[in-house]
VODOBA-279898 format. One line per 5 residues: number of its first residue (from 1); their letters; for each residue x, y, z of C-alpha. Coordinates in pm, 1 decimal. Layout:
% VODOBA-279898
NUM) a) X/Y/Z | ...
% end
This chain:
% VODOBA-279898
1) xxxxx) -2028.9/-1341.1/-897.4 | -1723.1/-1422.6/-855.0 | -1388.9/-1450.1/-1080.1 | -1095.6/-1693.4/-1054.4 | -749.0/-1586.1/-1189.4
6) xxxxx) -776.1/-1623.8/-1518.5 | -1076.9/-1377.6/-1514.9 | -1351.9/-1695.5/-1542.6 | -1690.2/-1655.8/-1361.4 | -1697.0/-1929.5/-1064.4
11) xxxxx) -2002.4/-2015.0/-852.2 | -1796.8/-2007.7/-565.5 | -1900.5/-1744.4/-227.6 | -1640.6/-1695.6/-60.2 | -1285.1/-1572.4/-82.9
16) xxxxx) -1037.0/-1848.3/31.5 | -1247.1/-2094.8/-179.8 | -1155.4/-1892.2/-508.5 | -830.6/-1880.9/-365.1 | -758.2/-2207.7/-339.6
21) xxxxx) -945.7/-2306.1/-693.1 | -637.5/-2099.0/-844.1 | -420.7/-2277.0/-681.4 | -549.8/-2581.2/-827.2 | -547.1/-2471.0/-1144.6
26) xxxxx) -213.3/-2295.3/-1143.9 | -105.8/-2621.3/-919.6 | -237.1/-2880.4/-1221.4 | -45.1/-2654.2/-1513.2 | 273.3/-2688.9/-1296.5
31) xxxxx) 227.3/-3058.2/-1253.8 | 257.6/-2953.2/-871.1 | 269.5/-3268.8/-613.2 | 9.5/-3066.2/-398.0 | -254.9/-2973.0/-657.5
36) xxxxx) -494.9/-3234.8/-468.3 | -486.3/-3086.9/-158.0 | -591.1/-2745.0/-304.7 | -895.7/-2904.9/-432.4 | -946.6/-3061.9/-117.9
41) xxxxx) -946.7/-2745.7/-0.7 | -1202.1/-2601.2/-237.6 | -1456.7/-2913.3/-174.0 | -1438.1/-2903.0/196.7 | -1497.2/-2550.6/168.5
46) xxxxx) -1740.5/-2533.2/-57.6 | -1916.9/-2888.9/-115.1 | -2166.5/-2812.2/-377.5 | -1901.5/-2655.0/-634.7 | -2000.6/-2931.2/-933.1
51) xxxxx) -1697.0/-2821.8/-1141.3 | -1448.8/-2879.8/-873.9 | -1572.0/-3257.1/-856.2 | -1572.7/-3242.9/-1218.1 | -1208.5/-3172.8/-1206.5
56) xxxxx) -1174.0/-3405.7/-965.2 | -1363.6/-3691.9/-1137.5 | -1122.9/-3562.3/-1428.4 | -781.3/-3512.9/-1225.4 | -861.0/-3952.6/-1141.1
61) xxxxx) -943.4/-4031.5/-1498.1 | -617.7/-3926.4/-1611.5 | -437.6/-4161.1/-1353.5 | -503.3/-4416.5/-1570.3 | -639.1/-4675.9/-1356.3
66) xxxxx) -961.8/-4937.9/-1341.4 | -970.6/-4931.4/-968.7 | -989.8/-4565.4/-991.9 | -1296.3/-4538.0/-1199.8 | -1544.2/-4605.2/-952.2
71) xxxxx) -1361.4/-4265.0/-755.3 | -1402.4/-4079.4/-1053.4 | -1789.0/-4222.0/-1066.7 | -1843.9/-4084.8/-743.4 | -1695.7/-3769.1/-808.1
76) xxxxx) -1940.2/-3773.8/-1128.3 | -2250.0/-3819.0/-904.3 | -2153.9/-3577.7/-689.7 | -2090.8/-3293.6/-963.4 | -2471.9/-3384.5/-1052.5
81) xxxxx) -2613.3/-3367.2/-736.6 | -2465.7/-3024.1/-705.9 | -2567.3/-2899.1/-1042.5 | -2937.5/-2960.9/-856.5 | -2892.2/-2839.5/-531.0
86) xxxxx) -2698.1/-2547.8/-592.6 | -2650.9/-2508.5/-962.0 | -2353.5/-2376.8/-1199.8 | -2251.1/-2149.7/-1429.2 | -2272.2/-2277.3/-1834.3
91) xxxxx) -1939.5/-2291.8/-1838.4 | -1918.7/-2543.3/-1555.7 | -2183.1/-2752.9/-1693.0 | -1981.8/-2844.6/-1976.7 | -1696.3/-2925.4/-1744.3
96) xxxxx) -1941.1/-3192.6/-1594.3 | -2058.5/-3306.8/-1923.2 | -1715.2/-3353.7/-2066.8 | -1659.6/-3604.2/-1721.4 | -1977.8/-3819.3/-1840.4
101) xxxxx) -1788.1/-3854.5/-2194.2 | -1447.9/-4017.9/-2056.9 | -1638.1/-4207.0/-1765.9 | -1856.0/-4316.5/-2100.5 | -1517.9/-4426.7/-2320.8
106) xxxxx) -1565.5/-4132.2/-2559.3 | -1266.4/-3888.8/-2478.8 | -1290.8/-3759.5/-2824.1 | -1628.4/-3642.0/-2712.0 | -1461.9/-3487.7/-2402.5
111) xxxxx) -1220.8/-3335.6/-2598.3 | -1489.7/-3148.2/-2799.5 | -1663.7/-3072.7/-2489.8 | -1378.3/-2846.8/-2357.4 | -1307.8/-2699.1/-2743.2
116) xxxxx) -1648.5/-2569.2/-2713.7 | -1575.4/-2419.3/-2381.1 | -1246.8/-2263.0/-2537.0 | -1435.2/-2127.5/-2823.2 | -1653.3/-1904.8/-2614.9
121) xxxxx) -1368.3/-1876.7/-2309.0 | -1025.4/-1920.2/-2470.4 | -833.0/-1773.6/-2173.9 | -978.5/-2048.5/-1987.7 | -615.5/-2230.1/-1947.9
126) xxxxx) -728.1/-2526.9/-1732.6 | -1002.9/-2622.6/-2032.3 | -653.1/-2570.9/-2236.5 | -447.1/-2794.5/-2027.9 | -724.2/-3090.7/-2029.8
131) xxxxx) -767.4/-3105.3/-2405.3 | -381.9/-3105.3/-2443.8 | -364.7/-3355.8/-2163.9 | -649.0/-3583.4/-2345.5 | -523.5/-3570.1/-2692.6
136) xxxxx) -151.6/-3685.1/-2592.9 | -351.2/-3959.2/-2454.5 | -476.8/-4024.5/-2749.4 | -169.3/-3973.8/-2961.2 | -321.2/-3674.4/-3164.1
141) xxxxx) -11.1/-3461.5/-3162.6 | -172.3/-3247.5/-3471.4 | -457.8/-3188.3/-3252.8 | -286.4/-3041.5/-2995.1 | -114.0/-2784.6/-3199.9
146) xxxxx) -388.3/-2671.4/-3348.2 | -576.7/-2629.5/-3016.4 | -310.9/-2444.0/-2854.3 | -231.4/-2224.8/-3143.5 | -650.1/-2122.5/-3172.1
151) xxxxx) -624.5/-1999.0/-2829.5 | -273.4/-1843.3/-2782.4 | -369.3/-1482.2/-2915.6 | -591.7/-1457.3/-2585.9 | -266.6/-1501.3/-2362.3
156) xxxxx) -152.1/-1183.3/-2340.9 | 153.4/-1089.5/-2079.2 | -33.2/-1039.0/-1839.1 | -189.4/-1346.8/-1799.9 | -129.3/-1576.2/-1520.4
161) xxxxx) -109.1/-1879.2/-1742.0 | 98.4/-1793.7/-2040.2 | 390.9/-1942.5/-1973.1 | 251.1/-2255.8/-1945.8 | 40.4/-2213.6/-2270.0
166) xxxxx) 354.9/-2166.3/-2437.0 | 483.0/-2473.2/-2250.0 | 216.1/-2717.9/-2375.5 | 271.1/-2498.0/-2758.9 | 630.3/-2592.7/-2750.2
171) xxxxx) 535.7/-2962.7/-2659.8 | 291.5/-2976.6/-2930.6 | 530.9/-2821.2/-3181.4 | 789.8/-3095.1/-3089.3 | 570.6/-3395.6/-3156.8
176) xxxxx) 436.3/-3202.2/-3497.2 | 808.6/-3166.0/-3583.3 | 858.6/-2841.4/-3561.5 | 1210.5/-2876.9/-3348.8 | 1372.0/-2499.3/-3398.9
181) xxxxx) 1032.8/-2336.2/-3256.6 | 952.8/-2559.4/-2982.4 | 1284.1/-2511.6/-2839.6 | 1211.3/-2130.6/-2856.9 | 865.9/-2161.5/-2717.2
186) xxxxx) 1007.7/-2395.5/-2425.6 | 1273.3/-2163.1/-2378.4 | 1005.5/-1849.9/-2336.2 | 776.8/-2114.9/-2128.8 | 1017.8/-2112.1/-1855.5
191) xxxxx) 1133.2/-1801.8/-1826.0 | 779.7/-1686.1/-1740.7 | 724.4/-1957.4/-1561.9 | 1000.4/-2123.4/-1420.6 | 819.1/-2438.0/-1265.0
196) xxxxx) 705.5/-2514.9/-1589.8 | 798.9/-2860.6/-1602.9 | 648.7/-2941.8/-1877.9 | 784.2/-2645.6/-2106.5 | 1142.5/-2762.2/-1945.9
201) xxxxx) 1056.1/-3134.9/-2074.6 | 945.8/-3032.7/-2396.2 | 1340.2/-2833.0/-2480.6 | 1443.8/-3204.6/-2384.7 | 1236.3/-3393.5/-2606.9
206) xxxxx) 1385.6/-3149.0/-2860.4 | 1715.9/-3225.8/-2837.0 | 1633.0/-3615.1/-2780.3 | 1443.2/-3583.2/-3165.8 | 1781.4/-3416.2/-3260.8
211) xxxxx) 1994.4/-3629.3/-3160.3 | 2163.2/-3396.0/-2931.4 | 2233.2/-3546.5/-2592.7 | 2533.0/-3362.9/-2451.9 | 2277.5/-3021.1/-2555.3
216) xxxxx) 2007.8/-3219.4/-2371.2 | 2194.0/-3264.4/-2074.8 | 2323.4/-2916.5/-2054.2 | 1969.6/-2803.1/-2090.4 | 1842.8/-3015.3/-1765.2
221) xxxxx) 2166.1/-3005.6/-1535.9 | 2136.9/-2693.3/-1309.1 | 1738.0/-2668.2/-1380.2 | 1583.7/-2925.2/-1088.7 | 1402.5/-2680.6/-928.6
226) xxxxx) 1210.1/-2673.5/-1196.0 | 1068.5/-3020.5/-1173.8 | 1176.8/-3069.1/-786.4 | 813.3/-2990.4/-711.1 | 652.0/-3183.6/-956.2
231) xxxxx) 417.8/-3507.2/-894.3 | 514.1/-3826.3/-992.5 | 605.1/-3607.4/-1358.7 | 994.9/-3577.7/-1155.6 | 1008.7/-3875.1/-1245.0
236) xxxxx) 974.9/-3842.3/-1618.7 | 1225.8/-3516.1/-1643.8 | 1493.5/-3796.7/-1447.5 | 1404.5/-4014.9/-1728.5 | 1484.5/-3774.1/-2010.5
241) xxxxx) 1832.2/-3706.3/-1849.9 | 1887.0/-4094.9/-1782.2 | 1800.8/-4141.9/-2171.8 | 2060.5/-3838.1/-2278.3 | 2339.1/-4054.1/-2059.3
246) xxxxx) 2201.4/-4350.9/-2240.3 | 2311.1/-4179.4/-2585.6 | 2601.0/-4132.3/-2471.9 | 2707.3/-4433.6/-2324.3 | 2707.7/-4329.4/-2015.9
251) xxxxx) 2544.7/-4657.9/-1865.2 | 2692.7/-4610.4/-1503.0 | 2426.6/-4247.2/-1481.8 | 2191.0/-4440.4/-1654.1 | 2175.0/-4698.5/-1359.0
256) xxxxx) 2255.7/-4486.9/-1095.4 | 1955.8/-4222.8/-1240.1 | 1723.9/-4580.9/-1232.0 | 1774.8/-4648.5/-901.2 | 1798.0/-4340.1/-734.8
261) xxxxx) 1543.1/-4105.6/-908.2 | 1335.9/-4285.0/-1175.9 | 1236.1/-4610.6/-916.8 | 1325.6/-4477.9/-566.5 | 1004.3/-4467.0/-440.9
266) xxxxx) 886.7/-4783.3/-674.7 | 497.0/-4652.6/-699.3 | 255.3/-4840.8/-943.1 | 145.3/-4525.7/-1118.3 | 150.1/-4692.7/-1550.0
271) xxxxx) 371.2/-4324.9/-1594.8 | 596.3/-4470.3/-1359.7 | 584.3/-4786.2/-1502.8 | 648.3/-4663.9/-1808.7 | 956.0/-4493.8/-1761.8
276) xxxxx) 1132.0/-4802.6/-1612.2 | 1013.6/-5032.3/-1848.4 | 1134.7/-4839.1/-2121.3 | 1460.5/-4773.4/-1941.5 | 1515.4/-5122.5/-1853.6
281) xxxxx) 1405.3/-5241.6/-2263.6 | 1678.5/-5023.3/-2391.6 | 1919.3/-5098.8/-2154.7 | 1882.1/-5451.1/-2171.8 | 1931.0/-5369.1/-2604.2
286) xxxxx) 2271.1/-5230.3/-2593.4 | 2387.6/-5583.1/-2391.3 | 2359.1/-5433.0/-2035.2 | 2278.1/-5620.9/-1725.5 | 1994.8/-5452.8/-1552.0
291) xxxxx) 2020.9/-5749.4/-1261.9 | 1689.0/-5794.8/-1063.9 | 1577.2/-5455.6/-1157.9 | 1292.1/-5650.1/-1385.9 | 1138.0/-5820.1/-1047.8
296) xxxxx) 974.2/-5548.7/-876.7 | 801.7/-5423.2/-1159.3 | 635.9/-5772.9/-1323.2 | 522.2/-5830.8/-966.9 | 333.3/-5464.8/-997.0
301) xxxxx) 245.5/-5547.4/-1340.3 | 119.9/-5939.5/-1295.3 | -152.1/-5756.4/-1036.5 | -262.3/-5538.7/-1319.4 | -332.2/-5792.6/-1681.0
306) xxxxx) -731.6/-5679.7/-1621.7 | -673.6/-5350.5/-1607.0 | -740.4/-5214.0/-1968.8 | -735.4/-4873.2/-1936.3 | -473.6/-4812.0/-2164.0
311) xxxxx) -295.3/-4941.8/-2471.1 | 26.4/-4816.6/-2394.8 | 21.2/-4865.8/-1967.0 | -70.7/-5221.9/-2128.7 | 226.5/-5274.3/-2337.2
316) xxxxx) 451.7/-5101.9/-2094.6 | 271.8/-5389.9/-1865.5 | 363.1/-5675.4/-2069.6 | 747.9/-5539.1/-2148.6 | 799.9/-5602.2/-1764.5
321) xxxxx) 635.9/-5919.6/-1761.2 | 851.2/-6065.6/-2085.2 | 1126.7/-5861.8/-1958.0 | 1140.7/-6088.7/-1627.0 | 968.4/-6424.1/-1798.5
326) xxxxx) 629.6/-6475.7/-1636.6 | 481.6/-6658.8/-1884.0 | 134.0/-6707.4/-1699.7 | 111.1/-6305.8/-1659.2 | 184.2/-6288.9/-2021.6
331) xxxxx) -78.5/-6515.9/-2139.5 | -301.3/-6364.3/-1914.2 | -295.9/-5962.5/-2068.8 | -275.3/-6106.9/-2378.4 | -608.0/-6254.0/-2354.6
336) xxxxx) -729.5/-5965.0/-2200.1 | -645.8/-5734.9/-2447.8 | -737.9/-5900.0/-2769.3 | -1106.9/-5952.8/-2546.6 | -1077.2/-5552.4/-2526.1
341) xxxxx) -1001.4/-5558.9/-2905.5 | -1365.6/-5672.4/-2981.9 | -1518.6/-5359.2/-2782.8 | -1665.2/-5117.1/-3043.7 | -1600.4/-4834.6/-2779.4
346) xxxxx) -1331.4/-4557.2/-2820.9 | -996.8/-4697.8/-2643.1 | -1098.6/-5058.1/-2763.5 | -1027.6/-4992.2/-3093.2 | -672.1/-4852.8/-3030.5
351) xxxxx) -644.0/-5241.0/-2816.5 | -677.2/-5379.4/-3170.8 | -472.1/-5113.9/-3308.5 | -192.1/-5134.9/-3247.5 | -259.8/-5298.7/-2939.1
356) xxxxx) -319.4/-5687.6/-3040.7 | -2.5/-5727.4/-3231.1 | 191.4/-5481.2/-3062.8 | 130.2/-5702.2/-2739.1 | 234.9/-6027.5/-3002.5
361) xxxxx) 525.2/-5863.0/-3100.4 | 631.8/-5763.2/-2757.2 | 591.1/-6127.0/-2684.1 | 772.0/-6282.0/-2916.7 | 1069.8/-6081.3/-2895.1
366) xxxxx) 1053.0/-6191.1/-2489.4 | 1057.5/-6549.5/-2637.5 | 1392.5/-6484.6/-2881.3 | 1118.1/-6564.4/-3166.7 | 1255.3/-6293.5/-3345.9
371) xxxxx) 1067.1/-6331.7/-3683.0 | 735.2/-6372.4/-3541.5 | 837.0/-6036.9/-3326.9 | 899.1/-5868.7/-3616.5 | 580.9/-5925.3/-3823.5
376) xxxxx) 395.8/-5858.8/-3571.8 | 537.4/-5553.1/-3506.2 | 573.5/-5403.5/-3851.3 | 223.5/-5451.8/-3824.4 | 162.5/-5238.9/-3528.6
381) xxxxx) 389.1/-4977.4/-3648.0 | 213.9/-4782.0/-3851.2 | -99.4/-4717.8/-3574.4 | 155.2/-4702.2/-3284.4 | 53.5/-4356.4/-3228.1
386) xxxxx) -285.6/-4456.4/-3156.5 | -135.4/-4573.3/-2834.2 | -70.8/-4234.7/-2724.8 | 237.2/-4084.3/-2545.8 | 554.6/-3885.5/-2714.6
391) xxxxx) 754.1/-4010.8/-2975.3 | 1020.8/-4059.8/-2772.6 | 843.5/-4238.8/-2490.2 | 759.1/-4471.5/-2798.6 | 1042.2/-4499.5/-2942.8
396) xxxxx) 1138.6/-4801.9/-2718.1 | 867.9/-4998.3/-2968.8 | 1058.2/-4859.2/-3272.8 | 1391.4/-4983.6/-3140.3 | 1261.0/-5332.8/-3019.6
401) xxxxx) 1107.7/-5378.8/-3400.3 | 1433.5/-5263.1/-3506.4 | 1686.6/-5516.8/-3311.7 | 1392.1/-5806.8/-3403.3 | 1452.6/-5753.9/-3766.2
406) xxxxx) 1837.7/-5741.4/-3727.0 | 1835.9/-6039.2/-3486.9 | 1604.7/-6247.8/-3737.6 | 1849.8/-6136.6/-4050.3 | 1600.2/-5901.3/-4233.0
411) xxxxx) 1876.5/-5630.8/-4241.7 | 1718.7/-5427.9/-4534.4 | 1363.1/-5396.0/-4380.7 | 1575.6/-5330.1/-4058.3 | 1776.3/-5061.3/-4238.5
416) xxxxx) 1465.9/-4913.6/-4398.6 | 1279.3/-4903.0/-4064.4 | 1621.5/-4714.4/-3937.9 | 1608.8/-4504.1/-4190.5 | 1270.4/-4394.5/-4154.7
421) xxxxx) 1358.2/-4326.4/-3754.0 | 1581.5/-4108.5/-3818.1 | 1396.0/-3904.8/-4103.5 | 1182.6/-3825.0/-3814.1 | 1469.8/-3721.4/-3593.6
426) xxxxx) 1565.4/-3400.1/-3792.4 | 1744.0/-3666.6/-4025.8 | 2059.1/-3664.0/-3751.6 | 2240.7/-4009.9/-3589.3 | 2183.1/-4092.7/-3239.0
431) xxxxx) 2383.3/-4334.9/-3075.4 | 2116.9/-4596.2/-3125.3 | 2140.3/-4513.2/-3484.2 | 2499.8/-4534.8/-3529.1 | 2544.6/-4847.8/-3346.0
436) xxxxx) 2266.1/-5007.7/-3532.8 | 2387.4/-4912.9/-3860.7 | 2726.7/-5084.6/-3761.7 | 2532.8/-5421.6/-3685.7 | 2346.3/-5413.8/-4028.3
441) xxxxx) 2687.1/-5360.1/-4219.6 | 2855.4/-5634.8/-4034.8 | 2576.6/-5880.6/-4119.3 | 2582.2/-5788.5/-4444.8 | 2964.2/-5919.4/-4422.4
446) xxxxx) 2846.8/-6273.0/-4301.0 | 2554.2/-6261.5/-4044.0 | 2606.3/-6394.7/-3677.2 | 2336.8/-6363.2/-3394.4 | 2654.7/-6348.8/-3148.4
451) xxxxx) 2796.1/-6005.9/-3242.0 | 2472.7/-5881.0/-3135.7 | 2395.9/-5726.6/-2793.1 | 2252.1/-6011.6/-2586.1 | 1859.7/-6042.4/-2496.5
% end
């Protein structure tokens, strides 16, 4: 029997097969751009390996994508056909089973699926890295804490993966609030493991929840190589430092960072997406021009109003489509996603919440019909979680419910709603915060639409 590097049992025979699984693994914890050619590797070499088509079915499932299902099916089959022809350790059977459950719609079952392989195995950091990968999918920040925090007394020094557990720990301690000791943990993260992008990122959501910008971009400048080698995840980092200019009011870097990091290569990934989206949403709040930056992305996005996946690549969808007025691609994903509402499976229910009046809201506000825009998305606000991602990757909803409520004169629900934001944000005043606060005081003085930044 063999044993990969974090001292797991692997039905693989030979040598440069187990050599390359670690490089998957350690590849996938580093977000590393060539992770799928190391599994590549692995299957070429050793075809009937069921849990390396499991974490391929897996590594597909996480792209977030209906057209990539069926590849993720296929990898399925294949994992079961090699469970039968050449069979797998119990471990890896679980690894296989916890496939069927997302390829079913019941992550949560996946999820539970790789606990039980952590309970028995917690040094097993790629089981680790899935669950914390599934559950920010799902939004369940508490989970992930508590997850990481059952398993980190296994990580000794010595182990090839603790800087990266403490990576994902100081992300999870972020999103739980806990601001002072995720910056420590992130801090620690790298230094063992300085192409922990993900440790890096999570030190800059820190200082985006604390309203600390300049600290932010202090923190990132002079650190690249530490995402340079990343996947499309680069991306992301260039978003955090394009929000810190943001803060600032540094719009030039913002636009510059847009075009020449965060779209350059202008991919369809919904991460990708995403970021610009976002980007472009608060850009386009604070009265800036983004020009025809808004075109290349509805034209990805009007391709993709049956995808479903996901609630949030959904909404990130739509904010590109009302962002550059296509009215028929709007009507279409609308449609689509209150249809996905009626599902009784997993993901469908977060498409009815917050996802059906998230996606009204979102629409509305498009359409300057700023009171409908802001019931509606009130009423998503308290599930917008569900959705999944950061809080600062969702904070672009919060800001949007924010400016409808100013722009439709309900300045004290506005204010409370501000208020609330930045209870959450170690009770400090960002930029968005202050400028806000400025708008509510002059309405108070005699409201006017036109001192407002323009839609």
């Amino acid at each position: 029997m063999n044993f990969d590097i974090f001292d797991q049992p692997v039905s693989l025979t030979r040598k440069d097969s187990v050599e390359f699984w670690n490089d998957t693994m350690m590849g996938f914890l580093a977000h590393a751009a060539v992770t799928p050619e190391h599994l590549g590797n692995v299957l070429k070499l050793e075809p009937d390996f069921a849990m390396g088509h499991a974490i391929k079915g897996m590594f597909y499932f996480l792209l977030g994508r209906r057209e990539l299902m069926q590849t993720a099916q296929e990898a399925y089959a294949a994992a079961r056909t090699s469970l039968a022809t050449a069979g797998a350790t119990a471990r890896e059977c679980k690894y296989v089973d916890a496939l069927e459950a997302l390829l079913d719609g019941r992550p949560s079952h996946s999820i539970a699926l790789l606990e039980e392989i952590l309970h028995t195995n917690p040094q097993d950091a790629l089981a680790m890295k899935l669950s914390h990968a599934l559950r920010f999918v799902l939004g369940d920040a508490g989970g992930m804490r508590a997850s990481i925090e059952r398993v980190l007394p296994a990580y000794g020094h010595d182990h090839a993966a603790r800087g990266y557990v403490l990576g994902c720990h100081a992300f999870a301690l972020e999103e739980t609030g806990d601001f002072e000791k995720a910056e420590i943990a992130g801090r620690q993260a790298l230094w063992l493991a300085p192409d922990d992008a993900w440790g890096l990122h999570a030190v800059a959501h820190v200082h985006d929840m604390t309203a600390n910008a300049a600290k932010g971009l202090d923190w990132l400048t002079g650190r690249e190589a530490a995402w340079a080698h990343c996947n499309n995840f680069r991306y992301h980092v260039w978003w955090h430092k394009a929000l810190m200019h943001l803060d600032l009011g540094q719009v030039d870097a913002v636009l510059t960072l847009y075009d020449t990091q965060i779209r350059s290569d202008q991919t369809d990934d919904y991460r990708d997406i995403s970021n610009a989206t976002s980007l472009l949403m608060r850009l386009e709040l604070e009265g800036v021009n983004v020009g025809n930056r808004w075109e290349e992305l509805s034209e990805i996005c009007a391709n993709r109003t049956e995808d479903g996946c996901l609630i949030f690549a959904d909404l990130h969808y739509l904010m590109a489509l009302t962002g550059d007025k296509k009215p028929d691609a709007t009507s279409r994903i609308l449609r689509r996603i209150a249809q996905d509402a009626k599902s009784n499976c997993e993901m469908g229910s977060r498409m009815s919440d917050p996802g059906v009046a998230a996606a009204q809201g979102l629409e509305a506000f498009g359409e300057a019909r700023y009171d409908t825009a802001f019931a509606n998305l009130t009423q998503a606000r308290a599930g917008m979680q569900r959705a999944g991602g950061s809080h600062a990757q969702r904070d672009v909803f919060e800001r949007i419910t924010i400016d409808a409520g100013i722009r439709a004169g309900y300045l004290d629900q506005a204010e409370a709603i501000l208020d609330d934001r930045q209870s959450k944000r170690a009770g400090r005043e960002d930029g968005y915060t202050a400028a806000r606060r400025a708008l509510i005081a002059s309405g108070r003085g005699g409201y006017d639409a036109t001192s407002l930044p323009a839609e």
